[in-house]
C-alpha positions as CSV (number, residue, x, y, z in Angstrom):
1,X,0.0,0.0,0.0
2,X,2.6,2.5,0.8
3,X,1.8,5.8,1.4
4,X,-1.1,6.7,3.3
5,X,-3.3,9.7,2.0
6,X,-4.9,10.3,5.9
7,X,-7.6,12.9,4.0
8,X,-8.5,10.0,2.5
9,X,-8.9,7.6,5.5
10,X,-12.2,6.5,7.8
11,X,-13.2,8.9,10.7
12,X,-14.8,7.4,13.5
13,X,-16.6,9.6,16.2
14,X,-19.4,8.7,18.4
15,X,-18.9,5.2,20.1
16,X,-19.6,1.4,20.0
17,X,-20.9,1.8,23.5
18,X,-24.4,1.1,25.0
19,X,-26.5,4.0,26.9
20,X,-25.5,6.0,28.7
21,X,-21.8,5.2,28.2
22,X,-22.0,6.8,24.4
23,X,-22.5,9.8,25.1
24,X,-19.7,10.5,27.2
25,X,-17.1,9.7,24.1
26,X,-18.6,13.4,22.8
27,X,-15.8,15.3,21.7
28,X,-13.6,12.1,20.8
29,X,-12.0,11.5,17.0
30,X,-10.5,8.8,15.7
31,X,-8.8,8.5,12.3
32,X,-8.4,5.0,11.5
33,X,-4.8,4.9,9.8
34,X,-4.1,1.3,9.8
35,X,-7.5,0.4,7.9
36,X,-6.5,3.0,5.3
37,X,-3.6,1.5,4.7
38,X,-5.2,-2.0,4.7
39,X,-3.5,-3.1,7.5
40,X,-5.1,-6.5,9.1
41,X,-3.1,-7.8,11.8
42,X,-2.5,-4.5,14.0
43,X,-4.7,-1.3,14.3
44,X,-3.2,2.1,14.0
45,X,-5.2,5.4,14.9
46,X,-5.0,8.7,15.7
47,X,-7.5,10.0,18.3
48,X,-7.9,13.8,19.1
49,X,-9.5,14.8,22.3
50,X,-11.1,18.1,22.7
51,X,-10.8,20.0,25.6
52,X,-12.9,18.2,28.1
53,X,-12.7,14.3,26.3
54,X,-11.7,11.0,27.3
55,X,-10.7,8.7,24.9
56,X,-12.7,5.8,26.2
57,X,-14.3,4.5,29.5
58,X,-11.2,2.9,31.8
59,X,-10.7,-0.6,31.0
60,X,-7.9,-3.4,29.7
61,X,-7.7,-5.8,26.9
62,X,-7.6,-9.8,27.7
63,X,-5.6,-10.6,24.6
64,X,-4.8,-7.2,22.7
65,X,-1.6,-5.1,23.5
66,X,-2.1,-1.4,23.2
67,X,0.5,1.1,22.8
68,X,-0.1,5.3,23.1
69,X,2.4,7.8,21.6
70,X,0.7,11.5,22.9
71,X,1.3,13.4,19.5
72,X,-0.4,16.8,20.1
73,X,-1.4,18.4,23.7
74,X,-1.2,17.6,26.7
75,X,-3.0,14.4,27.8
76,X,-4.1,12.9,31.2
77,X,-3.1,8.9,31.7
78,X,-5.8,7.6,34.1
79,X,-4.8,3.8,35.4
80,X,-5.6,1.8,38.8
81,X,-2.4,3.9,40.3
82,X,-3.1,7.1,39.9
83,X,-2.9,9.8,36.6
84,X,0.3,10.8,35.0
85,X,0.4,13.8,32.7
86,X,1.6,13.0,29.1
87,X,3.1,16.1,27.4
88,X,3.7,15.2,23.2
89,X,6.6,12.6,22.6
90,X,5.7,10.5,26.0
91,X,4.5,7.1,25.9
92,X,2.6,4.1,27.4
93,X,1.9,0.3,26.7
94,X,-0.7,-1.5,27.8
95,X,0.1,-5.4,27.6
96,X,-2.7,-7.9,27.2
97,X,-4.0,-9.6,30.3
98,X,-3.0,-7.0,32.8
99,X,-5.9,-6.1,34.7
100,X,-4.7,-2.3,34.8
101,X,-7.8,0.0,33.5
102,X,-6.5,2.8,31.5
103,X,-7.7,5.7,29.7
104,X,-6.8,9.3,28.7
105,X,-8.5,12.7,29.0
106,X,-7.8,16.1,28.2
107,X,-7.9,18.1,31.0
108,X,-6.1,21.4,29.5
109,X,-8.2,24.1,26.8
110,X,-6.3,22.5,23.7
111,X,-6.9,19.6,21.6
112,X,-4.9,16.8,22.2
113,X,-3.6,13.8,20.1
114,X,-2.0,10.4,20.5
115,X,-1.2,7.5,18.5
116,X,-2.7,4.2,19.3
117,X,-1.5,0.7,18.1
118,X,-3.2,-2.5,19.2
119,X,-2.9,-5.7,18.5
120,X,-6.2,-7.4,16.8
121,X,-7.5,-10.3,18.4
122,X,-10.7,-12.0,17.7
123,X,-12.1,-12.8,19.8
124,X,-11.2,-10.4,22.5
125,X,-13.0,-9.6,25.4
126,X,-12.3,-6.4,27.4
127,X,-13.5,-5.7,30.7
128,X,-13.9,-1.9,32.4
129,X,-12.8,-1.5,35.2
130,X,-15.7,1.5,36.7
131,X,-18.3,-0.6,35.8
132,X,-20.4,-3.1,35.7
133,X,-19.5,-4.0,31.7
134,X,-17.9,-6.2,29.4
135,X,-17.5,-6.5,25.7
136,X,-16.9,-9.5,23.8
137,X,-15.5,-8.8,20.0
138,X,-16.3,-12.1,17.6
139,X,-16.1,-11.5,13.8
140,X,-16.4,-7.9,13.8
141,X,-19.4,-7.6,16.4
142,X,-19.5,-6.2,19.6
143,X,-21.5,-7.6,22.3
144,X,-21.7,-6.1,25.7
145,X,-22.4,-7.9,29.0
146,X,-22.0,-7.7,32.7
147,X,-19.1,-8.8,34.4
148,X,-20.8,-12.0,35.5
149,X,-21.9,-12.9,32.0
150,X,-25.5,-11.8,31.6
151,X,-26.7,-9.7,29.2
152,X,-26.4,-5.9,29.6
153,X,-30.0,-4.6,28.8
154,X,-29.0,-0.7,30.1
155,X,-28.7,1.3,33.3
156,X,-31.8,1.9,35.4
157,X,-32.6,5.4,35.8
């Protein structure tokens, strides 16, 4: 493939989550670099935060690792030990099977970037840590479930 036109590859905003949990990606980009260039075994994206954004809810990956390059910004690492600010050029990885939720969010009033590369497993299941949710990954489909297996049919009000 070469080189990769990125005005030419796939935005993805919003969010695979269920309610409520999709709504708080607002503000959340990702440009899907490794599908442009038609890469299968690893994904490659670059997700800008606006001021204010988190780049996912806190969780880990059973079988995927996941690396982060902060590109643009300043970001805020959020794992089970605390938060670490991530100016551009730092970085963090995320091996599979460490139960260590992890997630970033721009806490400053710039946008903020960083690379992500993770491994593509299928299936894969990741767990968040916050809450009560799972998500299992088979063939391309998300399916979302409690921790203890049942079916995730929403949060009561």
């Amino acid at each position: 493939m070469g080189v990769i036109d990125k005005g030419k590859a796939p935005l993805k905003t919003g969010s695979i989550y269920p309610a409520p949990y999709a709504a708080m990606m607002a503000g959340r980009s990702s440009l899907r670099l490794g599908e442009a260039g038609g890469l299968t075994q690893f994904g490659v994206n670059l997700v800008r935060l606006a001021p204010g954004a988190m780049s996912s809810l806190r969780h880990w990956h059973h079988r995927e690792d996941e690396f982060v390059m902060v590109t643009e910004g300043v970001c805020t690492l959020v794992m089970d030990e605390g938060e670490t600010e991530m100016a551009a050029g730092a970085c963090a990885a995320f091996p599979a099977g460490v139960a260590n939720g992890h997630h970033f969010i721009n806490r400053t009033d710039q946008e903020a970037a960083f690379l992500v590369v993770g491994s593509r497993m299928d299936p894969e299941r990741a767990t968040y840590s916050d809450i009560d949710l799972e998500v299992f990954i088979e063939g391309g489909r998300a399916r979302f479930t409690r921790k203890d297996g049942s079916p995730y049919e929403g949060e009561e009000e």
